[in-house]
Every structure is written in structure tokens, then in C-alpha cells.
C-alpha positions in Angstrom: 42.1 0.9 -18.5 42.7 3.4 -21.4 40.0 5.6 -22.9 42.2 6.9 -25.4 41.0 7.9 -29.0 42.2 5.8 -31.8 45.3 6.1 -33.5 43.6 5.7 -37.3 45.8 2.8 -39.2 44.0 2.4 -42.4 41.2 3.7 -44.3 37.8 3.0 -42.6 34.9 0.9 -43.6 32.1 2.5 -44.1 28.7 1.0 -43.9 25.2 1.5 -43.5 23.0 0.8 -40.9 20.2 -1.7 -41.6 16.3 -0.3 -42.6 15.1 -1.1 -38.8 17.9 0.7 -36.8 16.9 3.8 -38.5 13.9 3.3 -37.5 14.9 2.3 -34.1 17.4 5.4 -33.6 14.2 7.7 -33.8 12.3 5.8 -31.7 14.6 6.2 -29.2 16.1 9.9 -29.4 12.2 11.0 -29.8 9.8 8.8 -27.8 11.2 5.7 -26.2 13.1 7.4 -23.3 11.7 10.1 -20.7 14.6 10.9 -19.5 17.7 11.7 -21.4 20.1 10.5 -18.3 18.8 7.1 -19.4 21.4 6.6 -21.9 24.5 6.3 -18.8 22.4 3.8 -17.5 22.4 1.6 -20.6 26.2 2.4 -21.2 27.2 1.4 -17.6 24.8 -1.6 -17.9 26.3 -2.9 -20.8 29.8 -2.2 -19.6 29.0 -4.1 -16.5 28.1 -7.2 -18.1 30.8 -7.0 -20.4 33.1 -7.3 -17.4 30.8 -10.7 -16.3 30.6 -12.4 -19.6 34.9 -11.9 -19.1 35.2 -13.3 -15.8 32.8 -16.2 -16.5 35.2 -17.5 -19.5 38.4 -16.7 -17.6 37.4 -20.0 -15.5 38.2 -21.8 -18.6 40.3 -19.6 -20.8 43.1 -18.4 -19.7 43.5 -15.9 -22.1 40.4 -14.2 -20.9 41.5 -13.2 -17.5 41.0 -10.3 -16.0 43.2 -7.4 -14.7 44.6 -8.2 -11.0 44.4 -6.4 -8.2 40.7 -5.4 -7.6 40.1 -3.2 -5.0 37.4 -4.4 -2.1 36.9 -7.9 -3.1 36.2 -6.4 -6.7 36.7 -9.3 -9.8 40.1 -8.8 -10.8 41.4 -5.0 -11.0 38.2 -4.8 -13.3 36.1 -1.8 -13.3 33.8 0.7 -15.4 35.7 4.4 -15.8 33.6 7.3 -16.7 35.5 10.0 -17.7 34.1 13.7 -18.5 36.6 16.1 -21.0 34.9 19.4 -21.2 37.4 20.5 -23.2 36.5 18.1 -26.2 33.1 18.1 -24.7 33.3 14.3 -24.7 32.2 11.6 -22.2 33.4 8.3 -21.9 32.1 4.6 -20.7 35.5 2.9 -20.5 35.5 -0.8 -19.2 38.1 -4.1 -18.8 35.4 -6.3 -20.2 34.9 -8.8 -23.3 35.6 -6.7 -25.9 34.6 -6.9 -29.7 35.8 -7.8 -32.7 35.6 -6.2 -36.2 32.4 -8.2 -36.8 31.1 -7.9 -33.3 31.1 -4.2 -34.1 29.3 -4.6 -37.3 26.8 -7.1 -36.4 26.2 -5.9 -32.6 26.3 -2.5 -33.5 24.9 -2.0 -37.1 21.9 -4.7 -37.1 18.9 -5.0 -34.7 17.8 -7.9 -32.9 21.4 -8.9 -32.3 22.8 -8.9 -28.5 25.9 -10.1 -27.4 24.4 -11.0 -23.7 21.2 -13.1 -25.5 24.2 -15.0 -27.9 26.3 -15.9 -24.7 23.2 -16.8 -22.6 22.9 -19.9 -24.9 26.4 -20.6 -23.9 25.4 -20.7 -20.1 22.5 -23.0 -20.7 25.2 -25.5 -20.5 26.8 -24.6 -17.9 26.4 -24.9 -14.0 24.6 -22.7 -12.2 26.9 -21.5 -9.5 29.3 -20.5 -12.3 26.9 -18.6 -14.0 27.5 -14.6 -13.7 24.7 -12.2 -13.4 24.6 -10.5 -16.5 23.2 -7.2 -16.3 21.7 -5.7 -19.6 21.9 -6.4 -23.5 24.6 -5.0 -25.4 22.5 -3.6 -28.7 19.4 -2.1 -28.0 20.0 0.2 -24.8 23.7 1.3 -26.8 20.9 3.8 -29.1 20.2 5.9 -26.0 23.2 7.2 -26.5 22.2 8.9 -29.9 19.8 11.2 -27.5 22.8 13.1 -26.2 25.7 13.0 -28.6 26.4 14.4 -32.0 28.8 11.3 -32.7 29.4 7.8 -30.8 32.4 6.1 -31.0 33.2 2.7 -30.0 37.3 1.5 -29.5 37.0 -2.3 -28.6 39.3 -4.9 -28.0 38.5 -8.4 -27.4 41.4 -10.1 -24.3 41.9 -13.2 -27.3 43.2 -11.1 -29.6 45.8 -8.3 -30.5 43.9 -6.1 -32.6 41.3 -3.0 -31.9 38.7 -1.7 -33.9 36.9 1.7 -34.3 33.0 2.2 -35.0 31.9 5.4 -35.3 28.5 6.8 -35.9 26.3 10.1 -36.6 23.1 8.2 -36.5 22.6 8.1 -40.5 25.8 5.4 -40.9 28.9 3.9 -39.6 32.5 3.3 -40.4 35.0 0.7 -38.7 38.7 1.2 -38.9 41.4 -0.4 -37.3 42.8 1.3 -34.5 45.0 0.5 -31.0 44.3 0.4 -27.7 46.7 -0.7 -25.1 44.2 -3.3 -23.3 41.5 -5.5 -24.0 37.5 -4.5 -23.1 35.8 -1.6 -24.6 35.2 2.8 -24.3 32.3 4.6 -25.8 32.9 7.7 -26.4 30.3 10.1 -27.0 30.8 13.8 -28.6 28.0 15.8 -26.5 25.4 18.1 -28.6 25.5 21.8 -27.6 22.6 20.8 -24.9 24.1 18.5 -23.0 27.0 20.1 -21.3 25.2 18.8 -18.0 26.9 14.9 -18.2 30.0 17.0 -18.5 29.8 17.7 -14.6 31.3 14.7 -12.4 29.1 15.8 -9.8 26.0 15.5 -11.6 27.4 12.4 -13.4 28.0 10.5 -9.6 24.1 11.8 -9.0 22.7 9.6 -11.7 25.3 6.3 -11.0 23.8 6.8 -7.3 20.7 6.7 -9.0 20.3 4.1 -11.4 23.3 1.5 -10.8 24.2 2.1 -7.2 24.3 -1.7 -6.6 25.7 -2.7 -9.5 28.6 -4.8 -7.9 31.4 -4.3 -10.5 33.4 -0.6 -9.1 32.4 2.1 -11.2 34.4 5.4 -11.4 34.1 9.3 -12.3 37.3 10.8 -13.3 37.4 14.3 -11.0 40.7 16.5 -11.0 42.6 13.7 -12.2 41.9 11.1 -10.0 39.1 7.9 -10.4 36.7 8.3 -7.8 34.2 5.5 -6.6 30.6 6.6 -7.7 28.7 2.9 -6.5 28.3 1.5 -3.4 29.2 -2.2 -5.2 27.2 -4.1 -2.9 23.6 -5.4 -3.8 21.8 -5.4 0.4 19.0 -7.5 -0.9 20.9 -10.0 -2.2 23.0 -11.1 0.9 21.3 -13.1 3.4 19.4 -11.2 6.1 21.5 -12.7 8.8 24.3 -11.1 7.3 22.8 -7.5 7.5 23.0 -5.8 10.5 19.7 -3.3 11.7 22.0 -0.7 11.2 23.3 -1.5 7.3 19.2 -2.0 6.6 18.2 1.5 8.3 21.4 3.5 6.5 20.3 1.8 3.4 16.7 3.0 3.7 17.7 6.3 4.1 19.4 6.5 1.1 17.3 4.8 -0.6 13.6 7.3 0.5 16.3 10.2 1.3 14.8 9.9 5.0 16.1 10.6 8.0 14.6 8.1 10.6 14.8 4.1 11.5 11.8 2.2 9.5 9.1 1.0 11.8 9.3 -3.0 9.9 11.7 -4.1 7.8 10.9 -7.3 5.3 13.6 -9.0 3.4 13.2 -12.4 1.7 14.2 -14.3 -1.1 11.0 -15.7 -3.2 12.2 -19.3 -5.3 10.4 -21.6 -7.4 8.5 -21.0 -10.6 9.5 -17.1 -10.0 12.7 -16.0 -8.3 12.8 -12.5 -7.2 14.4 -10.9 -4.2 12.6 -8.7 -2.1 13.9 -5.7 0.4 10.5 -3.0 1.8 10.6 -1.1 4.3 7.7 0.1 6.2 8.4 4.1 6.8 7.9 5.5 10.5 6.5 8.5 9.6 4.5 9.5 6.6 6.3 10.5 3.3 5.5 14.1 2.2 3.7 12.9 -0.8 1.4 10.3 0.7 -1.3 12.3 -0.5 0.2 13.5 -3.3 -2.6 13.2 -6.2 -0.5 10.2 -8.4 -0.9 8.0 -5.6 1.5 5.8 -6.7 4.4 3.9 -4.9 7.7 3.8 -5.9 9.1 0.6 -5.1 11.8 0.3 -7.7 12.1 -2.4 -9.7 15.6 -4.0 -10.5 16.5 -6.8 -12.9 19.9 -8.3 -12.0 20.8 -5.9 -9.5 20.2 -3.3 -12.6 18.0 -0.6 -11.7 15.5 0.0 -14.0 12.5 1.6 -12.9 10.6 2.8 -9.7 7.3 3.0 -11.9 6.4 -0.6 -12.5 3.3 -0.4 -9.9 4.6 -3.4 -8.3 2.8 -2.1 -5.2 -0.6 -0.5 -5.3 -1.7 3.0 -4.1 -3.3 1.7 -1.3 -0.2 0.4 -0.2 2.1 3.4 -1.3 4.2 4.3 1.8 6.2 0.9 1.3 9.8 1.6 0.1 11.5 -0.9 -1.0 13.4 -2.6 -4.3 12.7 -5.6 -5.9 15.2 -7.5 -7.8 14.2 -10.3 -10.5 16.1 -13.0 -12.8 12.6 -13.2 -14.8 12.4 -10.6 -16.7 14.7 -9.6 -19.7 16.6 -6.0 -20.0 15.6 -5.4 -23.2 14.0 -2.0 -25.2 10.8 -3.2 -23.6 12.0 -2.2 -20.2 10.0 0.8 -20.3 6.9 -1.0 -21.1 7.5 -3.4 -18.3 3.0 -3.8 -17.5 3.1 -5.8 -20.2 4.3 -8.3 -19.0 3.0 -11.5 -17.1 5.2 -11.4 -14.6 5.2 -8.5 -12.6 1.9 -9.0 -11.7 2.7 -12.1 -10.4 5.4 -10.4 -7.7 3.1 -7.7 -7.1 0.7 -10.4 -5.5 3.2 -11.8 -3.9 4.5 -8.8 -2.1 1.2 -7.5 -1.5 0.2 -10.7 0.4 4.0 -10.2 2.4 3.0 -6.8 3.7 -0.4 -7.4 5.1 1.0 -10.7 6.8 4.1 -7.8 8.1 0.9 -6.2 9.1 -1.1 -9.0 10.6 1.9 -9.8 12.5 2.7 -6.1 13.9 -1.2 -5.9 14.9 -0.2 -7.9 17.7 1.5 -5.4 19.8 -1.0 -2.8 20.0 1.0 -0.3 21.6 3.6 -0.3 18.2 1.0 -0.9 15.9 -1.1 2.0 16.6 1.9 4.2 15.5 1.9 2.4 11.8 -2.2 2.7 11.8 -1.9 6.3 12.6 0.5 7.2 10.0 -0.7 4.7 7.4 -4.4 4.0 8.2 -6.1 6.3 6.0 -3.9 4.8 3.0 -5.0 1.2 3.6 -8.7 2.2 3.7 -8.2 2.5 0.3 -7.8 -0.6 -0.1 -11.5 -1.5 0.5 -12.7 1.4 -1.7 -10.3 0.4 -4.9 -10.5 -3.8 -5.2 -12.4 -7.1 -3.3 -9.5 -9.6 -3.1 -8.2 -8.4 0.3 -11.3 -7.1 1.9 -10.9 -9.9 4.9 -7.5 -9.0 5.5 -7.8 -5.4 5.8 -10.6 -4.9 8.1 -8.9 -7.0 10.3 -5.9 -4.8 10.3 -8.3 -1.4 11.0 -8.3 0.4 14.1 -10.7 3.0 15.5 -11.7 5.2 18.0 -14.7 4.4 20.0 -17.3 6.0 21.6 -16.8 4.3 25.1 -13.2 2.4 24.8 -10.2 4.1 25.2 -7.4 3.5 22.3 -8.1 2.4 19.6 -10.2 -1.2 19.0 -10.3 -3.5 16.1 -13.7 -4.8 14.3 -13.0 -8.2 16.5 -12.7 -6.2 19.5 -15.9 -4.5 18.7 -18.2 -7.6 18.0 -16.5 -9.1 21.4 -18.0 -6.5 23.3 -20.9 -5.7 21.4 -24.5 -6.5 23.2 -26.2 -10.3 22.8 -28.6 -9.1 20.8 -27.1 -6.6 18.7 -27.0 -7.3 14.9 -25.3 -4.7 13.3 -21.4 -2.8 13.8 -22.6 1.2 14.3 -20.4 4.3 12.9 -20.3 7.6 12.6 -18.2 9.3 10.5 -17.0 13.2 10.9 -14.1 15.4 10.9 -12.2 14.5 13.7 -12.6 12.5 16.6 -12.9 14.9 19.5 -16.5 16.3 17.4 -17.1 12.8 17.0 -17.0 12.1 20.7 -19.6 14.8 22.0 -22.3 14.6 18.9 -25.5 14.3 19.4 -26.2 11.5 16.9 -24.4 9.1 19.6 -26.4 10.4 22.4 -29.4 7.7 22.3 -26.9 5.1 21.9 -24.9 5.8 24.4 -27.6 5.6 26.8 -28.6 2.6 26.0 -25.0 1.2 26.0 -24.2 0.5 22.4 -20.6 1.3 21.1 -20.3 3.3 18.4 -16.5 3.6 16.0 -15.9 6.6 15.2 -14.1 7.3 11.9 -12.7 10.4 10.4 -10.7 9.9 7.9 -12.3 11.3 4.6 -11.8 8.0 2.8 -14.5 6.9 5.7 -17.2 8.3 3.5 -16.7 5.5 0.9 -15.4 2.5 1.9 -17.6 1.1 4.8 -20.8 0.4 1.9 -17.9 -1.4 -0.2 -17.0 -3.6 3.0 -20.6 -4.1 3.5 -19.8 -6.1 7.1 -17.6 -7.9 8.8 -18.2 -11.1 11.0 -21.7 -11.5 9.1 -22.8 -8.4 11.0 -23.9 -5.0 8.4 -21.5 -2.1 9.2 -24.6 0.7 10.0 -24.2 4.6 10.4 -25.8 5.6 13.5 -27.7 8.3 11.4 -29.3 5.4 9.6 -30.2 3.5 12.5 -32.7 5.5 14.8 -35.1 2.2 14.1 -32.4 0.1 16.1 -32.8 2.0 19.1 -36.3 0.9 20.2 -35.0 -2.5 20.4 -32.8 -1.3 23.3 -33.4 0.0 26.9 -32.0 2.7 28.6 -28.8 1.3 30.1 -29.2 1.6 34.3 -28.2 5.3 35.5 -28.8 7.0 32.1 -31.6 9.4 32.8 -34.1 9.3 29.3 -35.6 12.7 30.3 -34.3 15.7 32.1 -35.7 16.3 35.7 -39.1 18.0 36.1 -39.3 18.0 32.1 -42.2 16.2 30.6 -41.8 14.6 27.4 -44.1 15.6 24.4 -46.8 12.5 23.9 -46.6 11.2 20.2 -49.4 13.8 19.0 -47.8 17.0 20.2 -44.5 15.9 18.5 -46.0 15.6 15.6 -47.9 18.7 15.6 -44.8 20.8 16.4 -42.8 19.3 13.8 -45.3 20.1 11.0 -45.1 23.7 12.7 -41.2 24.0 12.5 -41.5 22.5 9.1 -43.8 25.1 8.0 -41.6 27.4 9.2 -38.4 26.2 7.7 -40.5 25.3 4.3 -37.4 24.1 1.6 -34.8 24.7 4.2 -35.7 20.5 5.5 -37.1 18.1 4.0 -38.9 17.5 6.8 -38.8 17.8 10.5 -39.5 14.5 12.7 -39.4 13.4 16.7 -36.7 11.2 17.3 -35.6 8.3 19.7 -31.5 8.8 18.9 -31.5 12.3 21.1 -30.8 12.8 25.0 -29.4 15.6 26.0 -29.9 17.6 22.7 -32.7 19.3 21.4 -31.9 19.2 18.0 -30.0 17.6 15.5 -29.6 17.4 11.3 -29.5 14.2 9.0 -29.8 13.2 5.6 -32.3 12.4 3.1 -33.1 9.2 2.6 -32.8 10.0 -1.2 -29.0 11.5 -0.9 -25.6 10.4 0.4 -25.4 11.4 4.4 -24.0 14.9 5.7 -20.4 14.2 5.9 -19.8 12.8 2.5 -21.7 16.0 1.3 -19.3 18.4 3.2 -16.6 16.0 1.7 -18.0 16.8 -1.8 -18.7 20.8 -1.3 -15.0 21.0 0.1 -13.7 19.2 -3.0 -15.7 21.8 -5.0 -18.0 19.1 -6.7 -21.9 19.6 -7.0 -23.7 17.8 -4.3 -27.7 17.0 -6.2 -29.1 16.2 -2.5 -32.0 16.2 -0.8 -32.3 19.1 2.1 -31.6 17.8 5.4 -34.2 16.1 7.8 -34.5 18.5 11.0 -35.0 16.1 14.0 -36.6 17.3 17.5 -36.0 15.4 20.9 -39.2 14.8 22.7 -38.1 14.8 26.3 -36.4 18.3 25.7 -37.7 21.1 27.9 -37.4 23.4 24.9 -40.0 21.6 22.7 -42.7 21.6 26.0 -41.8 25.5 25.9 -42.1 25.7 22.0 -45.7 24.4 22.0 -46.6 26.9 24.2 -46.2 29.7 21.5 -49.2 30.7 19.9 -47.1 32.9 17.0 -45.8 30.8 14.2 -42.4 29.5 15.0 -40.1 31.6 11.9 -37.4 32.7 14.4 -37.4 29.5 16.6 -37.4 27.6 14.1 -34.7 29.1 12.1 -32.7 29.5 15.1 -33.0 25.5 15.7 -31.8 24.8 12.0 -29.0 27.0 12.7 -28.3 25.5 15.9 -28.3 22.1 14.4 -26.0 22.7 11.5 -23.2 24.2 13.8 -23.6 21.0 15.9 -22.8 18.6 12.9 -19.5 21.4 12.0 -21.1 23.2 9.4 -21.6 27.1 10.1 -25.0 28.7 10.5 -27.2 29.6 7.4 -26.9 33.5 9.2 -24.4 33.5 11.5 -25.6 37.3 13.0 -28.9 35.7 13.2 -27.6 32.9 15.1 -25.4 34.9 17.1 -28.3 37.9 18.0 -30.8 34.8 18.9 -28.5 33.2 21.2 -27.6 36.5 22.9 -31.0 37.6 23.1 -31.8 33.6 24.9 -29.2 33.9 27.7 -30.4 37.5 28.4 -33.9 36.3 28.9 -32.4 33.2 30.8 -30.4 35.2 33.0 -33.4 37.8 33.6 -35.3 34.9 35.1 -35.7 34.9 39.0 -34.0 31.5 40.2 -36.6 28.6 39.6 -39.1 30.9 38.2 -41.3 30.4 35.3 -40.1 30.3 30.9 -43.8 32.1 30.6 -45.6 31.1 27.7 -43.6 33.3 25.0 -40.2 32.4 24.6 -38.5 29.4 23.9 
């Protein structure tokens, strides 16, 4: 297949282009186009169809048939060359395909609106669909991309019907057509590279972006290195074969490539969607996280492909709460057209994106079943799907069924459904507590009353924890509750047989000297607390800290400070335990309570993970405690002075 410049015969044409490709042509070069590697894209794209719409009349026209000899199972000897001269600093797009003729050139090429591939797609209304070729791309729009990069385009084409070739050549402001030569039918762009652009000069940078953006694209596609044509595409579309033709091995190199990982994905989903939208589906569901999970864009990168033609991996076709799936997607539906960077527009990809979210959680549902497997997707991805709850409604049902926690008295982790299985007869709410990891979650003191009395508590520590369980609201008609919220539930509830309520020898406070020695350790704290209260919730502690009524709780206010947002909360509510031996020894100081009760506060704030107000305060009156302790004769008195 020749690339060769034209042998000028006569004096050109020359001709203007019409009022709306100016336009176009700085549309493109200046806004339509992030990236300027697009244009190869668009050039390979339309040199690949070319090569279809060839092969499709050859079944009736001999005189269209294609070069012989195609290398693995290729159409013909048919193929797409790109071919790098640094010398002229020119780049060409050559390919065997349909070709043009002198008013192809000047209609096609000089005149918007016009496509070669949306002419001949009325000419396979017609025909049957099992002869029909999957046409990639629309010669016309996408050719302007080329304009970002070169100086000068020019265009050799020759149609397989006909003896004669044809030069277009453009700066951007005009064109000319000339007759030329060229030894075989189908077409080569060639564009004269501005000073910038020496880049698409390099073969290996060229075979970078054909990995990149037509990889699959079946017809072979070529970089000319040292002399030699060197494949640059795999040729082979994975999605589109049937999955009983792909082996586990063929779908783990192919996700690989495709995420540039280096492990076997944990599910693999491959399916074919037909009826009133046609699409074909490949996701994979990673095994370990990606490094930009977490990343603040949150957004997947499914890529989206329209006849095997890559064209995006930006459409959102899977939302953030779902953005470890890989995967590509591959649709009839939608055109390739100048809108393809504009793809939200359109109707139809939220449509797939429906359907592929509902194919993932039922991936999901199904993998819950084996707990042992699943809990390694949940650990890596369970913090993402939270998300889910917190950002839309429609799939609140199936998420929480796919959640997994921790739990305050079952090993593992347990599902909502496992939870309300084992939960007591007359218990009417789900209990959590949410922290910064689960190991602090395990030995606080805000699950000490309910662990005595036998209630399971999930413990979550994630930080998307703080938000979603309000948006979930319940699950099983029972209200999701934070055990900081609940200290009312507990009187409901005995202590569960063997849990001791008190301490022995200690004597709890009656109701009146609670409340007498929380107004003093209130007055002591002053603005420090809110307020300071007896409570039910503690055991073995003899203190702990929770929030306001009027503010959000404690973790989601260490969430905040961490994030460096203003937190407009209430202070903290100090809560004393009753049946601890240190409040009996507290009322027996006569003194106000400044350092006892500062050193409770403090005590009560490293408990819930946050540091002390004075940490050499803390430290001296904890030090100066286990000295008296010590100093005390074995069972001997506290006196009547110390706490």
C-alpha cells in the first residue's frame, strides 16, 4: 500500500472551503479537542472504515476486492500503515480502503455535514444484517483534528472502480485538488507537522497512542520503524467474542493491559445486552484497590467504545460509588460524530449506565454468598459502595444488603440480615458506633452497658460512616441508632446473667448524690461541657464524652477538624458512671473538684481518641494517682481526700 506523494499532472483546482468549515476548523484546533493525539484516532478511525465500507461491496462488486493475502485471518492483505518521515517531518495514515473520487474529495472534504459512512449507511438499510460491516467512525468531521497538528494536510485517494487519483491539499484557509497517481486504490493523509509536534514523529510514542485509542480495532494497523511495518493493535475486539470462547487467562492478561495491573481480577462480568439497546459489556472487578480510589475526581474510567472504536474513558457510565470497576463498554447506538466529546448529552448512555450498575450489584449479591471470598472485595471496596447510600436513593435496598461489619460480639464480619437474626425479641432498633478503627471500637466505653446486657453493637470505621447511616435511615423496618444516642434504650434491658452491674464492695451513688456531683464537676469544668450527667451506658468506666444534642456526634466532628473545616458545635456532654468506686471517693471531697474534674475531662477525651486538653496535666495527675495508689497498705483505706 503506497504512501507516496503525488506526481502533480495538471494545474490544480483551487477552491474554498464553505462559511461553516471555517468555522468548524477553529472549533476544533482551539476548543473541541483536549488532547492533541486525538487527531490519529480520527485518521485511523476513518481509515478503518474505509477498509469495511470496501470489503462489504466486494461481496457484490468484483471490482472492489481487496488485496489478498491478509495476515492472521485479516480481510484481504488490507491494512492501515502509519508511517513517520522525520526528515520531511511528515506523518502518514495510509490505508487499502474505498477510496475517493475528485468529488468525493470536494464534497467530503470541503463542505460540512457531509460523511461518506452516514451516505453508505443508507445503502446498508437494505441490506442483511449479517453482511453488514461494523463501520467505525465518519469520514468528515473527525478528518479537522488533523488541522491541530499539521501546517498542511494532504489527501492522495483512489477509489478500486476507477484508474485515476486525486490530490486535496489544505492550510486550513482553502484547498486545491489536482490530479495525481498512485499505484493502488484506498487512500494516505499526509500531514506536514508544525514545529511543535515533532512528538508523532516517534514510532514509539505513535504505537503508545494506537495501544491507546484503537487497540481493538480489528483491521491490522502498522508503524513503519527502521524500515519495516510493525503491528501496533492487538486486532481482536475480547468483548465481542463469546465468553465461552475466552479463556480465564485471555480475560486476566486483557485486564492487565487494560488497568496496567499486575494481578487476576477477583469477578469478571461479560455479557452481551440485546433489544431496544445493544451494547456489549466486559468489567472487571479489581482484587486489590487501585491507587486512585481515593483520588479526589472520584470518577471511574470505564471506557466507552462505539464499534469497537475507542472513544472515551470519561463518559461516567459508572458512578463514583462504583469506581473500582474496570471495564469497556462497546455500543452500536450511539453515532461517532463531532459530538463524541459531548457524549452526556445523550439519552442513551444513561440508559447503559443503569443497566451495568444493576449487573454489578447482582455480581455482588451473588459473590456475597461465599463469605470467606467476599469479605476480600468488602474489604477493598466497602468504603466506596457506602457511598452509594450517601450520594442517591434508587439502590439503597440493594446496598445495605451487600454491607459487612464488624461486631461487637461476632467474629468476622456480619451482614444487616445477620444482625436482626440475632438481635434480642424485643429489640427495636440496629445499634452502631462509629470510630477510627475497629480495634478502639472494640474496648470503648460507649459499648460497655450494652454489652452487659447482651445487645450487639456494628462497629463502623470507615469515615464515610459518619454520613450515610441517617441517609439509610433503617433497614428491615428497624431505625439504624448510634449507641451514643441510645442510653434511653438501655433501661428497657437487664443485665445479661454473669455481667456484674457494679464492681465488688463498691456502692453505687443513689440518684441524688449523682446528681449533686455532676452539678459539682460541671461547675468545675464550666464551658469546657455542656453539661455533666449519670449515666446507665457505663460499666467498667468511670467516665466517658458525648455530643450535644444540638450538634453532629464526636466522630463526625474529629472527621471535620481533620478535614480542616469549622465544626459550630455544642461542647461535649461529660457523663459519670454511678457504680464507679471513683465517684463514691469523689463525693467525699469537701474542696471543689477543679483538678478531678479536669483530670476526668481529660481522661474521657483520650478514651474517645482525641488527646488531652493538657497533656502534662494529664500526664502529672495520673502519675501523682498511682503513686498514692501504690503508697496504700494492701486493702487499706482511699481516705477522704483523694480520688
Amino acid at each position: 500500500m503506497p504512501a507516496e506523494t503525488a506526481e502533480h499532472i495538471e494545474r490544480p483546482e483551487r477552491h474554498e472551503f464553505a462559511a461553516e468549515v471555517g468555522r468548524l476548523l477553529d472549533l476544533v484546533v482551539h476548543s473541541l479537542y483536549s488532547e492533541r493525539e486525538i487527531f490519529l484516532r480520527e485518521l485511523v478511525a476513518n481509515a478503518a472504515d474505509a477498509i469495511d465500507r470496501r470489503r462489504f461491496l466486494a461481496l457484490t462488486d468484483p471490482a472492489m476486492a481487496l488485496p489478498e493475502g491478509g495476515p492472521g485471518g485479516a480481510p484481504g492483505g488490507a491494512k492501515v500503515q502509519i508511517i513517520p518521515d522525520k526528515a520531511e517531518r511528515m506523518l502518514t495514515i495510509a490505508d487499502d480502503g474505498i477510496g475517493m473520487s475528485h468529488d468525493e474529495l470536494a464534497s467530503q472534504l470541503g463542505t460540512i455535514a457531509r460523511s461518506g459512512t452516514r451516505a453508505f449507511g443508507d445503502e446498508l438499510a437494505a441490506a442483511k444484517p449479517e453482511d453488514r460491516p461494523s463501520l467505525i467512525g465518519q469520514f468528515g468531521v473527525g478528518f479537522y483534528s488533523s488541522f491541530m497538528v499539521a501546517e498542511r494536510v494532504e489527501v492522495l485517494s483512489r477509489r478500486p472502480d476507477s484508474t485515476e487519483a486525486w490530490l486535496w491539499v489544505s492550510d486550513g484557509q482553502g484547498f486545491t485538488l489536482s490530479p495525481a497517481a498512485r499505484e493502488s486504490a484506498g487512500t494516505s493523509v499526509m500531514l506536514f507537522l508544525k514545529p511543535d509536534c515533532a512528538e508523532f514523529l516517534d514510532p514509539a510514542n505513535l504505537e503508545t497512542i494506537v495501544r491507546r485509542w484503537a487497540d481493538h480495532i480489528s483491521v491490522p494497523i502498522t508503524i513503519r520503524r527502521d524500515g519495516k511495518d510493525l503491528a501496533a493493535n492487538e486486532g481482536v475486539a475480547l468483548w465481542r467474542k463469546p465468553r465461552s470462547e475466552i479463556s480465564e487467562q485471555s480475560y486476566s492478561a486483557f485486564y492487565r493491559h487494560l488497568g496496567h495491573l499486575f494481578d487476576t481480577p477477583a469477578a469478571t462480568i461479560h455479557w452481551h445486552a440485546e433489544g431496544t439497546l445493544e451494547f456489549a459489556a466486559l468489567l472487571f472487578i479489581p482484587a486489590t484497590p487501585p491507587l486512585d480510589l481515593f483520588e479526589q475526581d472520584r470518577r471511574a474510567h470505564v471506557r466507552l467504545h462505539v464499534k469497537r472504536m475507542f472513544i472515551t474513558d470519561q463518559a461516567d457510565l459508572i458512578p463514583p460509588w462504583l469506581r473500582f470497576v474496570q471495564g469497556v463498554v462497546d455500543t452500536e447506538d450511539l453515532p461517532l460524530n463531532v459530538s463524541r466529546e459531548m457524549l452526556q448529552s445523550t439519552p442513551v448512555l444513561p440508559r447503559i449506565r443503569k443497566a451495568l450498575v444493576n449487573r454489578v450489584l447482582t455480581e455482588l449479591k451473588a459473590r456475597a454468598q461465599q463469605a470467606e471470598e467476599y469479605a476480600k472485595i468488602w474489604e477493598n471496596f466497602g468504603a466506596v459502595l457506602k457511598e452509594g447510600i450517601w450520594e442517591e436513593n434508587e439502590h439503597h435496598k440493594e446496598l445495605s444488603e451487600l454491607f459487612r461489619f464488624r461486631s461487637s460480639s461476632a467474629p468476622g464480619l456480619t451482614s444487616f440480615a445477620d444482625y436482626v437474626a440475632r438481635k434480642k425479641p424485643d429489640q427495636a432498633a440496629i445499634y452502631i458506633l462509629c470510630g477510627d478503627n475497629p480495634e478502639q471500637l472494640a474496648h470503648s466505653p460507649q459499648l460497655e452497658g450494652f454489652r452487659a446486657r447482651g445487645l450487639e453493637v456494628l462497629l463502623l470505621s470507615d469515615p464515610i460512616d459518619a454520613f450515610w447511616p441517617d441517609r439509610l435511615g433503617e433497614f428491615g423496618g428497624l431505625p439504624i441508632r448510634s449507641v451514643t444516642q441510645a442510653s434511653a434504650d438501655l433501661e428497657k434491658f437487664p443485665f445479661a446473667a454473669g455481667e456484674a452491674a457494679t464492681e465488688p464492695g463498691a456502692e453505687e451513688l443513689s440518684a441524688g448524690e449523682a446528681d449533686k456531683l455532676a452539678a459539682r464537676l460541671k461547675a468545675a469544668l464550666g464551658e469546657k461541657v455542656s453539661a455533666v450527667r449519670p449515666t446507665g451506658r457505663l460499666v467498667e468506666s468511670a467516665v466517658a464524652l458525648t455530643a450535644s444534642d444540638k450538634g453532629p456526634n464526636l466522630h463526625l466532628q474529629r472527621l471535620l477538624r481533620r478535614s480542616g473545616r469549622e465544626v459550630p458545635a455544642a461542647p461535649p456532654i461529660l457523663e459519670i458512671n454511678p457504680r464507679h468506686p471513683l465517684m463514691r471517693a469523689l463525693t467525699t471531697i469537701l474542696r471543689p473538684l477543679n483538678d478531678e474534674a479536669e483530670l476526668l475531662f481529660d481522661l474521657a477525651r483520650v478514651q474517645e481518641g482525641d488527646p488531652p486538653v493538657n497533656p502534662a496535666r494529664f500526664a502529672g495527675g495520673v502519675a501523682a494517682a498511682l503513686a498514692l495508689s501504690l503508697a496504700q497498705p494492701a486493702g487499706g483505706s482511699r481516705g477522704d481526700t483523694a480520688p
